[in-house]
C-alpha positions in Angstrom: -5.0 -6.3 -70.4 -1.4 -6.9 -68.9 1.1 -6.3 -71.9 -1.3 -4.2 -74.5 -2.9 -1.7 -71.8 -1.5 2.1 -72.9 -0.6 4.3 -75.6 0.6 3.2 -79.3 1.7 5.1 -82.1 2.6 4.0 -85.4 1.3 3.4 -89.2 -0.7 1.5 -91.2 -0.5 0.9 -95.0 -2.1 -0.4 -97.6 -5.2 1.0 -99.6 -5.6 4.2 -97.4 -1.6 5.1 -95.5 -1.5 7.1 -92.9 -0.5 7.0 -89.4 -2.5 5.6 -86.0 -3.0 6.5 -82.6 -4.1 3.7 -80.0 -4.9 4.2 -76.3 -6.1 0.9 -74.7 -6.9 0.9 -70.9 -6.1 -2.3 -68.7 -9.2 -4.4 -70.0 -8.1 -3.6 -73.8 -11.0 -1.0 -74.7 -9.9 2.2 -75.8 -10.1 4.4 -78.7 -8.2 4.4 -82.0 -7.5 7.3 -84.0 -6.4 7.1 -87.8 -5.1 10.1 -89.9 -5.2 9.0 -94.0 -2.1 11.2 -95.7 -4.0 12.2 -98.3 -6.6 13.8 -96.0 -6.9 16.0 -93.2 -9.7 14.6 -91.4 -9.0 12.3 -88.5 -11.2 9.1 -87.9 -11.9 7.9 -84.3 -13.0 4.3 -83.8 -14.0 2.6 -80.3 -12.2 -0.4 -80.0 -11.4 -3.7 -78.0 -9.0 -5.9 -77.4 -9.6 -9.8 -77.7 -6.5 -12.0 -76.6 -6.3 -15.4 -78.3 -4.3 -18.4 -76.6 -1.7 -19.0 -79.1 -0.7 -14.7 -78.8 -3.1 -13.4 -81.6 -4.7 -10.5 -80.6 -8.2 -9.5 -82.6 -9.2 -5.5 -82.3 -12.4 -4.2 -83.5 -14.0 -1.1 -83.1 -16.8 1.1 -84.7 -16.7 4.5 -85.3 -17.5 7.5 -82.9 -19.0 10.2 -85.4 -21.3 9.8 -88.2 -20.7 7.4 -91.1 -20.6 8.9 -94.4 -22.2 7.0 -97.5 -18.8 5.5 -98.5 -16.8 5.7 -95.7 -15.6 3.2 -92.9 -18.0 2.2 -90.3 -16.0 -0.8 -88.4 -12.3 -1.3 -88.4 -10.6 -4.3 -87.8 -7.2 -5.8 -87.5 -5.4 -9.1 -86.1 -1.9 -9.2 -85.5 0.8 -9.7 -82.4 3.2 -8.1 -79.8 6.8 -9.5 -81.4 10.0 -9.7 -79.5 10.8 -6.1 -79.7 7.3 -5.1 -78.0 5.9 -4.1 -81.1 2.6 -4.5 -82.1 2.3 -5.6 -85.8 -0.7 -7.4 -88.5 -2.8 -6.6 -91.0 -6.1 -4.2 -90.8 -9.5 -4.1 -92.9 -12.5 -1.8 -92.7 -16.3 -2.8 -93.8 -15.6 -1.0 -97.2 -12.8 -3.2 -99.0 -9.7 -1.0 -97.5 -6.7 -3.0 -96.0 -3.4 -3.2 -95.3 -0.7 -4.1 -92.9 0.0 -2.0 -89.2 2.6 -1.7 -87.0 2.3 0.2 -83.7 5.0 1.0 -81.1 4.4 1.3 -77.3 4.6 5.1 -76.6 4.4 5.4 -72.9 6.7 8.4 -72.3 8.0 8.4 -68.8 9.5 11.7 -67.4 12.8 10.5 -66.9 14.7 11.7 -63.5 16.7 15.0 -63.9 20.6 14.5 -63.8 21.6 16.3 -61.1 24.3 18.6 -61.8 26.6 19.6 -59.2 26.8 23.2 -58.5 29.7 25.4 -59.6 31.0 28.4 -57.8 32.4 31.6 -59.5 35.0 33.2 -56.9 36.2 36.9 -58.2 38.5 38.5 -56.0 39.3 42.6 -57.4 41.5 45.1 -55.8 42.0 48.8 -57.1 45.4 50.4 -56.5 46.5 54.0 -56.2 49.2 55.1 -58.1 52.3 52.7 -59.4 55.5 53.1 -61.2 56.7 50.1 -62.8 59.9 50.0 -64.8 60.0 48.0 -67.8 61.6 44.5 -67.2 59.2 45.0 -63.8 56.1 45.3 -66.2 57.8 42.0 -68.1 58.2 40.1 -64.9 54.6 40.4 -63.8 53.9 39.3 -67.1 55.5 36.6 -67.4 53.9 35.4 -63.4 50.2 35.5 -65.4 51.6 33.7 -68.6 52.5 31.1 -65.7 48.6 30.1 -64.9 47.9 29.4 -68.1 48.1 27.3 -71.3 46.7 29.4 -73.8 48.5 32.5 -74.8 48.2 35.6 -72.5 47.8 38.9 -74.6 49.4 42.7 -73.7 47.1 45.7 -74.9 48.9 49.2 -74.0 48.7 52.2 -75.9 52.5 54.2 -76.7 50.8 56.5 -79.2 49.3 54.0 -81.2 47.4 51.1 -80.0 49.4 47.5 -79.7 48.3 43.9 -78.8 50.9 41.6 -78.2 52.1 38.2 -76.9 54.7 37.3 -74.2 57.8 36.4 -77.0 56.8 39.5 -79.1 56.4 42.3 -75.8 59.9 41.0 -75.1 61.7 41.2 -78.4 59.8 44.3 -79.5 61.6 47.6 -80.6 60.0 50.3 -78.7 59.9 54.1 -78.7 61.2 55.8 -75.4 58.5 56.8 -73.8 55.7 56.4 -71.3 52.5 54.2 -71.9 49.5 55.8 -71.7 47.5 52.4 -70.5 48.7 48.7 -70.0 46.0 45.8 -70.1 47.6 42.4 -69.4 44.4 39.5 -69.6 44.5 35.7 -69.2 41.6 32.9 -69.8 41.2 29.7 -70.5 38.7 27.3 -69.4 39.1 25.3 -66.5 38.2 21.4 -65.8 34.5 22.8 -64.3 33.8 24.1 -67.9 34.2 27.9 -66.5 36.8 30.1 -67.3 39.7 31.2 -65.0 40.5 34.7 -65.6 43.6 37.2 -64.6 43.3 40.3 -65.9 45.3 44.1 -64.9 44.3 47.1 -65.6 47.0 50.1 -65.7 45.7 53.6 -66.4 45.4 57.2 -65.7 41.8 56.9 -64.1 42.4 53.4 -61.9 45.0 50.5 -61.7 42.9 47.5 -61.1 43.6 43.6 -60.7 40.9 40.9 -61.3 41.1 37.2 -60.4 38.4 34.9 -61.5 38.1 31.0 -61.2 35.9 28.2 -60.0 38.4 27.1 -57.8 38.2 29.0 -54.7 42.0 28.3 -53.3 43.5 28.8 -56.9 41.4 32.0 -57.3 42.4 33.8 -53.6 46.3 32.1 -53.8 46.9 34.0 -57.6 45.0 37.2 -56.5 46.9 37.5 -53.0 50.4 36.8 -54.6 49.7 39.3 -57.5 48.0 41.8 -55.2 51.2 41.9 -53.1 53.5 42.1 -56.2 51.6 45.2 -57.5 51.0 46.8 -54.3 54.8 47.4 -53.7 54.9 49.5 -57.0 52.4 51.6 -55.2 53.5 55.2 -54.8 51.7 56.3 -51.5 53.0 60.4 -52.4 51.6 60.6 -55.6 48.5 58.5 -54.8 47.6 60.9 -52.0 48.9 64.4 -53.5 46.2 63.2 -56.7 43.7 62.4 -54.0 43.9 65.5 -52.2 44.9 68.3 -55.8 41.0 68.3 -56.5 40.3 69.2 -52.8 43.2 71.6 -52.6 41.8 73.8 -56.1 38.1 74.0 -54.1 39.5 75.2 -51.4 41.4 77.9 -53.6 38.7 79.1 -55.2 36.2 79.2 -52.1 39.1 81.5 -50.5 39.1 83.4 -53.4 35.2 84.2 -53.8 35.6 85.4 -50.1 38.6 87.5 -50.6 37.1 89.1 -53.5 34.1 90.2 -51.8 36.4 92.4 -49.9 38.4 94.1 -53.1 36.4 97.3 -54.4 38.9 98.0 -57.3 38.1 96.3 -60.6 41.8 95.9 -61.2 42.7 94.5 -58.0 40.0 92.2 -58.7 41.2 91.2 -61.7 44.8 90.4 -61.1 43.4 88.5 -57.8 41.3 86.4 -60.3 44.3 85.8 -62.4 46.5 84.9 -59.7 44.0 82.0 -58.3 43.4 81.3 -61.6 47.1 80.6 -62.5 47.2 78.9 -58.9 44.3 76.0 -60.0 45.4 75.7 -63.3 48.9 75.3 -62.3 47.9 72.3 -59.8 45.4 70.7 -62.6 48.0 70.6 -64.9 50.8 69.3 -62.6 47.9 66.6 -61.5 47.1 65.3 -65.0 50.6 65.5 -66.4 53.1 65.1 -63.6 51.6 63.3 -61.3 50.9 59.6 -63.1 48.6 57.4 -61.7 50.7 54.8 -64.2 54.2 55.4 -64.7 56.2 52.5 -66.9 58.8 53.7 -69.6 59.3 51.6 -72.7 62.1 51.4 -75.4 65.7 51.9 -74.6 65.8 54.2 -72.2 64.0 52.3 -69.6 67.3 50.8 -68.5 67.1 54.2 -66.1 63.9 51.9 -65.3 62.1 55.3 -64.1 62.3 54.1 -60.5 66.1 55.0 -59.7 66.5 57.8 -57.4 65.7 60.4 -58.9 62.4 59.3 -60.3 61.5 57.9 -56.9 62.6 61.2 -55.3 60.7 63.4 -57.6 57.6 61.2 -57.4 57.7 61.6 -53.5 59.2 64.8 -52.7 58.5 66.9 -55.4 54.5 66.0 -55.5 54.7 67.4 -52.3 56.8 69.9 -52.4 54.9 71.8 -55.6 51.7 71.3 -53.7 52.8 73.6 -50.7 55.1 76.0 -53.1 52.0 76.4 -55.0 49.5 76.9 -52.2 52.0 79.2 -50.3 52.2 81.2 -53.5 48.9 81.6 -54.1 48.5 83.0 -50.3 51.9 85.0 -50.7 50.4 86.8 -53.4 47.0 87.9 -52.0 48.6 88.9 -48.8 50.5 91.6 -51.3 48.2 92.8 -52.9 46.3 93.4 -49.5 49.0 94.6 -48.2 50.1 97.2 -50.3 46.9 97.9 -51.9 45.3 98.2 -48.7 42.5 95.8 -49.5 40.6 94.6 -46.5 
């Protein structure tokens, strides 16, 4: 029945509220089912449908299960579709309840998904060997990733105690001479694609690492190259290497020196032999760890010297090298001695 064929939901009230469930197929049969609030049971009538000419429609129906001695056997009701597609009249059943209904069409459609376009993360990271920044260098490169962004960009370094600080209050702080154990300079904000862009460096003693994050791919590569390039020419290719290789250097030591002791039959020649590799490691650890920065930046007043004049750059470069070999060719200038004029070997 074109206009009253499908699902309705709504209430009734009256002598017995409660709420109403009406399927109907296309020829205006279908089944009814009525819930009372006061009760838990649900009543299930077979009903039809009768259209009238002037737009009454008259349903009827009996129920399904068995009648109880003063329950409802037949339920009927008369009412209208109004403008709004609502159904809406008044009910009875065969044992004096009535009351008024109103039913609303219920045919859930699955509506179409909204298609949402796909968004694309770029990260771009690079890890660096070991740089040396002087201070208003640190500041500069700063100030480039307070440039991509609105929000604030924050500083976290450590100069014995731990600090977090803005743009305006890095520059006008009082510092302490002396080195920074880590710097951390991050950026975000959220971009028009609802992700956020991201910059963030990471200077340390481990790694020195730059991130670059965005949804837009030629934002994302254009920041990451043109930072990559301003951090890479801090890069000190001496130190990075002479740290590389001080680890390598020390195995080698002591591998030379469990062969050469296999060779020494007196307990004290073994014994200063020991000491004198043992000196010869600990000497190159120490001058690895402490010496050799893989993060170099002085803060506080004395950084005008900005720690890459000559003589810092000199040391970094010559003298890494130059202890290295010292310290290796001391290592074999003393066990040639003591084989020497011990006669060991």
């Amino acid at each position: 029945m074109a206009g009253i064929q499908g699902s309705w939901n709504g209430r009734i009230v009256g002598t017995h509220p409660g709420n109403v469930s009406l399927k109907l197929d296309e020829e205006g049969r279908g089944l009814l089912r009525l819930k009372e609030a006061d009760f838990s049971e649900v009543l299930a009538f077979r009903v039809e449908v009768k259209s009238f000419p002037d737009g009454r429609l008259d349903l009827t129906g009996y129920r399904v299960d068995p009648v109880p001695e003063s329950g409802a056997g037949s339920f009927n009701a008369v009412g209208e579709v109004d403008s709004e597609g609502n159904f809406r009249g008044e009910w009875n059943t065969d044992n004096n309840a009535a009351g008024d209904f109103l039913l609303f069409p219920s045919n859930l459609k699955e509506e179409p998904k909204k298609s949402i376009p796909a968004v694309s993360l770029r990260m771009e990271r690079h890890e660096f060997g070991a740089v040396s920044f002087s201070f208003s260098e640190l500041v500069r490169l700063f100030e480039s990733i307070q440039n991509e962004f609105q929000a604030p960009v924050f500083i976290s370094f450590k100069q014995g105690v731990h600090n977090i600080l803005s743009l305006s209050n890095f520059k006008e702080a009082d510092f302490e001479p002396d080195m920074a154990d880590f710097v951390t300079i991050r950026g975000a904000e959220p971009s028009d694609a609802g992700l956020n862009k991201v910059i963030q460096v990471d200077f340390g003693q481990k790694q020195n690492v730059l991130t670059v994050q965005g949804p837009d791919e030629n934002w994302t590569f254009a920041t990451f190259e043109r930072l990559r390039r301003r951090i890479k020419s801090k890069e000190d290719f001496y130190v990075t290497y002479a740290k590389r290789y001080v680890g390598d250097l020390n195995f080698l030591l002591f591998c030379l020196a469990l062969v050469f002791l296999m060779g020494v039959q007196n307990d004290i020649h073994r014994y200063v032999s020991m000491l004198v590799v043992i000196l010869g490691i600990s000497s190159l650890t120490f001058y690895n760890k402490k010496i050799l920065r893989n993060f170099k930046c002085c803060f506080g007043e004395q950084n005008s010297a900005e720690t890459r004049g000559i003589k810092g750059a000199v040391f970094s470069k010559v003298g890494s090298l130059l202890f290295t070999v010292v310290d290796g060719l001391l290592v074999a200038a003393a066990l040639w001695a003591i084989k020497t004029y011990f006669g060991i070997l």
